[in-house]
C-alpha positions, -999 to 999 in steps of 0.1 A, spaced: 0 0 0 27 23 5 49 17 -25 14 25 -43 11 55 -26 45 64 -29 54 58 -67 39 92 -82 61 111 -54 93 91 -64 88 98 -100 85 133 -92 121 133 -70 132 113 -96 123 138 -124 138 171 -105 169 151 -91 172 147 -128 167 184 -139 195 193 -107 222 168 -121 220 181 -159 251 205 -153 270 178 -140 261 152 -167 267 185 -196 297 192 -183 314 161 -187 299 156 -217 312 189 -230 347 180 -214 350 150 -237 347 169 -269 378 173 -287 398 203 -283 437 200 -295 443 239 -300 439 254 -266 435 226 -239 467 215 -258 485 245 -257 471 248 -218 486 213 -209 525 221 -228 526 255 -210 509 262 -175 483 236 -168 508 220 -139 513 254 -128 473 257 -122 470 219 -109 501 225 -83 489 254 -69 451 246 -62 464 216 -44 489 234 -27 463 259 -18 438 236 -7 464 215 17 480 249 35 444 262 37 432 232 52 462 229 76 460 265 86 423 263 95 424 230 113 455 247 133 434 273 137 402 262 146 410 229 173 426 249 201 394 271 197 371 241 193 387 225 224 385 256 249 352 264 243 338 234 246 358 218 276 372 244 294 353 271 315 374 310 317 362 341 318 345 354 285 344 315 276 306 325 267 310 354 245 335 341 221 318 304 220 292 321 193 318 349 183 342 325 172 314 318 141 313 354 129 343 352 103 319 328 82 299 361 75 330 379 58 336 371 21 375 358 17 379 385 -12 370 414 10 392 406 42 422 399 9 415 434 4 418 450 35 449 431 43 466 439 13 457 475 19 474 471 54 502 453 46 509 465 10 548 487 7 522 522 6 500 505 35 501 522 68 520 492 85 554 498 62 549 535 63 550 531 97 579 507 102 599 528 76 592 560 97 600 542 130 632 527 121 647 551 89 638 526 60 643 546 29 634 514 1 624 477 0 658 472 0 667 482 36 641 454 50 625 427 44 585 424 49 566 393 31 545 399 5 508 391 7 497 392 -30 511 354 -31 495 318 -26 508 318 8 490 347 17 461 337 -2 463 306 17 463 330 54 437 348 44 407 322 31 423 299 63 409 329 81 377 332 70 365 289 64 382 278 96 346 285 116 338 250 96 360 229 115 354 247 149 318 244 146 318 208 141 350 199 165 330 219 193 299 201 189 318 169 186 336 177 215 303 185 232 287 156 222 316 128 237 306 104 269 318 122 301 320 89 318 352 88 292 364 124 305 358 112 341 378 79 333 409 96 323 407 122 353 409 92 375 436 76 355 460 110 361 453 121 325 459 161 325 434 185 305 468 182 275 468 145 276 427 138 276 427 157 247 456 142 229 447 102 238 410 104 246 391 135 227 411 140 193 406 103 179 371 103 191 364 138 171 381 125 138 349 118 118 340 154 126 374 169 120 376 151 84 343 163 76 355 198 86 386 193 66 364 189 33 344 213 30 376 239 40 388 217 9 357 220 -8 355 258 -6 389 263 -15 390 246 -47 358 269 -52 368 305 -49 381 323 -73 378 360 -64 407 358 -37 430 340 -58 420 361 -90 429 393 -62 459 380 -55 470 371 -89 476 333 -80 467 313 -114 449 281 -102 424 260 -121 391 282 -113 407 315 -126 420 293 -155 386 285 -160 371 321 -161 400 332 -183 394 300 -207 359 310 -215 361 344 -214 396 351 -224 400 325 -251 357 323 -260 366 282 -258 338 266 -239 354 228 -247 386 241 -230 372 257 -200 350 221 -192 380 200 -194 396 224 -170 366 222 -151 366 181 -149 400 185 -133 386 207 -111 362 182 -102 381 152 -103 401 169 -72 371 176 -51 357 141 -56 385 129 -52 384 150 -11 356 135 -7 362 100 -19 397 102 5 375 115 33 347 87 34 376 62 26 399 68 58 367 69 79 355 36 63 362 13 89 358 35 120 330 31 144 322 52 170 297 44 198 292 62 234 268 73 253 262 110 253 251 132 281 249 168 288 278 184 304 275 205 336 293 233 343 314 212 372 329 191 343 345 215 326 384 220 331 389 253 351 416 275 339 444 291 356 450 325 357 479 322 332 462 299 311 432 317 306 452 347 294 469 325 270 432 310 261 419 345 258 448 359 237 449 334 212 410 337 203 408 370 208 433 374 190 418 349 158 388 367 165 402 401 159 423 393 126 394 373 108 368 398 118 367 426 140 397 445 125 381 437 87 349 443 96 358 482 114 379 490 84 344 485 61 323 504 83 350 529 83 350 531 43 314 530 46 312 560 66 334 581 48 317 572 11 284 573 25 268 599 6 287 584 -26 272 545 -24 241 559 -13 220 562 -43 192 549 -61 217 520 -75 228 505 -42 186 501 -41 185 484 -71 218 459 -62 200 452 -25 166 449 -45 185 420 -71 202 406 -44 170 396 -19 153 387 -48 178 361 -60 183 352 -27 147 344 -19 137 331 -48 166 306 -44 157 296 -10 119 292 -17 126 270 -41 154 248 -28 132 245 0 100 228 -18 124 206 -40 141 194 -6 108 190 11 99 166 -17 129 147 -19 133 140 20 92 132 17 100 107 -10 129 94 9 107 90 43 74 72 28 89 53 1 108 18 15 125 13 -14 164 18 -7 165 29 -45 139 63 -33 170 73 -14 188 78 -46 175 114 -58 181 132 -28 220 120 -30 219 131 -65 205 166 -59 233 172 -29 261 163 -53 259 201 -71 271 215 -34 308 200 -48 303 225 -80 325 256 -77 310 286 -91 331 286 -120 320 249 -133 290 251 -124 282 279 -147 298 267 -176 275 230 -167 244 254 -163 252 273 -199 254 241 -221 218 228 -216 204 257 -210 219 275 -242 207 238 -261 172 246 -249 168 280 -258 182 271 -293 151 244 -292 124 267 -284 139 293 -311 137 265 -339 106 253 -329 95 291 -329 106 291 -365 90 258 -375 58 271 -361 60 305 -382 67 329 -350 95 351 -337 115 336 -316 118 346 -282 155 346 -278 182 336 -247 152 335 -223 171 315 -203 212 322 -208 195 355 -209 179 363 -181 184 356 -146 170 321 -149 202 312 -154 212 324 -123 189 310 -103 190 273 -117 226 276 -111 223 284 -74 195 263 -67 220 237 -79 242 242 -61 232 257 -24 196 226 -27 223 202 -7 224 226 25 184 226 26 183 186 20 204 186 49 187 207 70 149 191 61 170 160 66 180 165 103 143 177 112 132 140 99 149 124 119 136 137 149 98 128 139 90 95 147 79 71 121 50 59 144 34 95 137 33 85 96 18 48 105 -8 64 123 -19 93 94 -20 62 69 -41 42 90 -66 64 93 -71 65 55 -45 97 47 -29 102 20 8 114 14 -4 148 5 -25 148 36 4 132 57 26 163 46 3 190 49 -8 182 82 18 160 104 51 166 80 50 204 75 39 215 107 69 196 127 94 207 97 92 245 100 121 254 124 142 227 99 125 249 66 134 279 78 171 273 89 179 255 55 165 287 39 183 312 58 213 292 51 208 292 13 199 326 14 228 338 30 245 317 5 227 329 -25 242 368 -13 273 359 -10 277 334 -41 304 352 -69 317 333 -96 282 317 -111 271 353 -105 299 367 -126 296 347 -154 257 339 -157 241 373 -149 223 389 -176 236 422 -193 231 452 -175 226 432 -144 244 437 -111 242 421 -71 259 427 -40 286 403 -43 293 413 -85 290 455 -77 316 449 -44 340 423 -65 343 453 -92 356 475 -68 376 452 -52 393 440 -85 398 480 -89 411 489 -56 384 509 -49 366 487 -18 360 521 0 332 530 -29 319 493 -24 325 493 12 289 500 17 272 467 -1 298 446 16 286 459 47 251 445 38 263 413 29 282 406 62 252 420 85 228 397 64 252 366 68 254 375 104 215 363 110 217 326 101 250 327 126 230 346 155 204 317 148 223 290 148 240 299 177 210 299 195 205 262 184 235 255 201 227 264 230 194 251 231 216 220 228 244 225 244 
């Protein structure tokens, strides 16, 4: 009875699952077209530049932010000092700054003209580069400090909670076997938080292989600025998808090593929530060494980045503010909430089919869909332009056939584009989200609605939907935020003449001229600062 029931609502996952993994199946179809003339010429002359340095990038990033983010992870959940509290939820904040922005304002300090070499130079009589030595920023290394910076919240989000979560009979047992705060966390803690620290690890990997405007800043060539400069550069769309399948083959490749070393590990104890007594009190000397180094991580990722914006901000006021910054906002929350809406119903309806149908094969759309999540902007958009471009060439012929003007690029045209290509890629985070608020509704609750002669459409309207909300709305916060902040499919899907947040700031940014886009930068951290404020208060709530 309910495989009846369920088989129209599987076909339907089945057929947008289908629609969401076109780009991927386009793109690798495009990427096996022949193309001697540039690919080849790429591959005799800098391709093994590009490869070496995105996986050099993506291993110092990774490092950095794990480095970064474990002591933090660590204190905050196990140890209790003074402003332990505060910086718990502050410690999140850096995930609301754009990488490219906090490049910028770096560079700006740091740069020979930047106030921190004009001041060394006046302090100490430093006439020329040549009378010091002072690294330079604008290379992979400091590309590699600065995106560490902003995507090492990832790993200390999930090693606190993980840290959280772990038996305190276990902490108890090592107190009484002489174990110091050091060695618990070394022998006992740190093995036990591996599945969450390798999960961490990928996505830092993940959304390093993705961005391009940091890297494009700083002038480091890796494979998604060879991929921009491919299409737009050379006009070769064949070359820029094989570029593109390299790019992918490295982050499937993450993820595959990821769920490989985790294969055979199992983890099992019982959890319980901590009380304040089992926390590890902190000396007065180690709680100003706790203090200083996440104040200090605190004040470099976000605080110091975030008061040099406000202070451009201020002082070009009257300059941003105009009936264009309107217009950006206006494009922006539109995208944005279009986006979310809609990657909310499709991962309503996936997670539906996956919870009535018992078919292990129902399971498969909603894995499908996540997979675009792995798409950096830059592929992704070149996967979203070949069937879209294919269709709008079939409803222009079929226009002609039928005797009528054809209606043009109505889709490579307009922000359609846009929007399939985010919902492609951000639909993963509200799977995940509708996914977690499943599994907290007990099954016994669907065996009752069918029982009493409901339907699936009544079983979701009236037991499903109600009990989802709180899991709807912080999957669509999340994707909205996302959706603002998103840069490369912006930059090369939007329509002419069209113009967000993220592409007006990254203009300005590529111009040296952040203090005229200071403004809209503002509005994208303070928007991206909600789902964090929100979240935090889910961790408490479970904490």
């Amino acid at each position: 009875m309910i495989l009846g029931l369920a088989r129209s609502w599987s076909l339907a996952g089945y057929a947008v699952a289908t629609i969401l993994v076109l780009p991927l199946v386009a793109l690798i179809l495009q990427a096996l077209q022949p193309d001697e003339a540039v690919f080849g010429h790429l591959m005799a002359t800098v391709l093994p530049t590009y490869i070496i340095n995105s996986l050099l990038l993506i291993f110092w990033v990774s490092l950095g932010a794990l480095l970064l983010a474990l002591p933090c992870a660590w204190l905050m959940a196990r140890c209790e000092f003074v402003g332990r509290r505060y910086l718990q939820w502050a410690l999140l904040l850096p995930l609301a700054m754009p990488g490219y922005i906090v490049a910028y304002v770096y560079t700006d300090l740091l740069d020979y003209a930047g106030p921190v070499q004009r001041s060394l130079r006046s302090i100490f009589g430093w006439s020329s580069p040549q009378d010091y030595f002072f690294p330079d920023i604008r290379t992979l290394g400091g590309a590699a400090c600065m995106l560490s910076l902003v995507l090492f919240p990832y790993i200390y989000l999930l090693a606190r909670t993980a840290f959280m979560e772990q038996s305190l009979s276990l902490a108890h047992a090592s107190r009484i076997m002489g174990c110091s705060p050091w060695q618990s966390f070394w022998r006992l803690s740190l093995p036990m938080a591996r599945p969450a620290l390798a999960v961490g690890v990928a996505l830092v990997a993940m959304e390093t292989a993705a961005d391009f405007a940091t890297v494009n800043y700083f002038a480091v060539p890796t494979l998604t600025t060879a991929v921009y400069d491919t299409w737009l550069g050379y006009g070769n769309l064949t070359a820029a998808a094989k570029l593109s399948a390299i790019i992918l083959l490295v982050v499937f490749s993450l993820i595959g090593f990821e769920r490989f070393a985790r294969r055979k590990q199992q983890l099992f104890q019982k959890q319980s929530r901590i009380q304040a007594s089992d926390l590890y009190r902190l000396s007065a000397a180690q709680t100003a060494v706790a203090l200083s180094f996440c104040a200090t991580l605190l004040l470099l990722a976000f605080l110091l980045p975030f008061g040099i914006l406000l202070s451009y901000a201020i002082g070009y006021f009257e300059q941003s503010w105009d009936e264009s910054f309107w217009q950006l906002s206006l494009n922006s929350l539109s995208l944005a909430l279009i986006t979310s809406f809609i990657c909310c119903l499709i991962a309503l309806l996936l997670m539906f089919v996956r919870r009535i149908s018992p078919r292990a094969s129902d399971a498969l759309p909603s894995r499908l869909a996540s997979t675009g999540y792995a798409l950096p902007g830059t592929v992704l958009a070149i996967g979203v332009l070949v069937p879209l471009t294919m269709l709008d060439f079939a409803i222009n012929d079929l226009a002609d056939l039928l005797g009528l003007d054809g209606p043009g690029l109505i889709l490579t045209g307009s922000v359609v584009a846009l929007i399939f290509a985010f919902c492609v890629r951000f639909v993963a985070i509200a799977i995940g989200s509708v996914e977690s608020s499943y599994k907290r509704i007990s099954p016994s609750l669907d065996m009752v609605s069918l029982t009493m002669g409901q339907g699936p459409r009544q079983l979701l309207q009236r037991v499903h939907l109600p009990l989802l909300g709180k899991g709807l709305f912080a999957g669509a916060l999340l994707v909205f935020i996302e959706s603002m902040k998103e840069l490369p499919a912006a930059l090369l899907l939007r329509p002419i003449g069209f113009e967000n947040l993220a592409t007006y700031v990254f203009q300005f940014v590529s111009d040296e001229k952040l203090e005229h886009g200071a403004l809209a930068a503002i509005v994208i951290v303070l928007v991206g600062l909600v789902p964090l404020i929100y979240l935090n208060r889910s961790l408490e709530q479970h904490s």
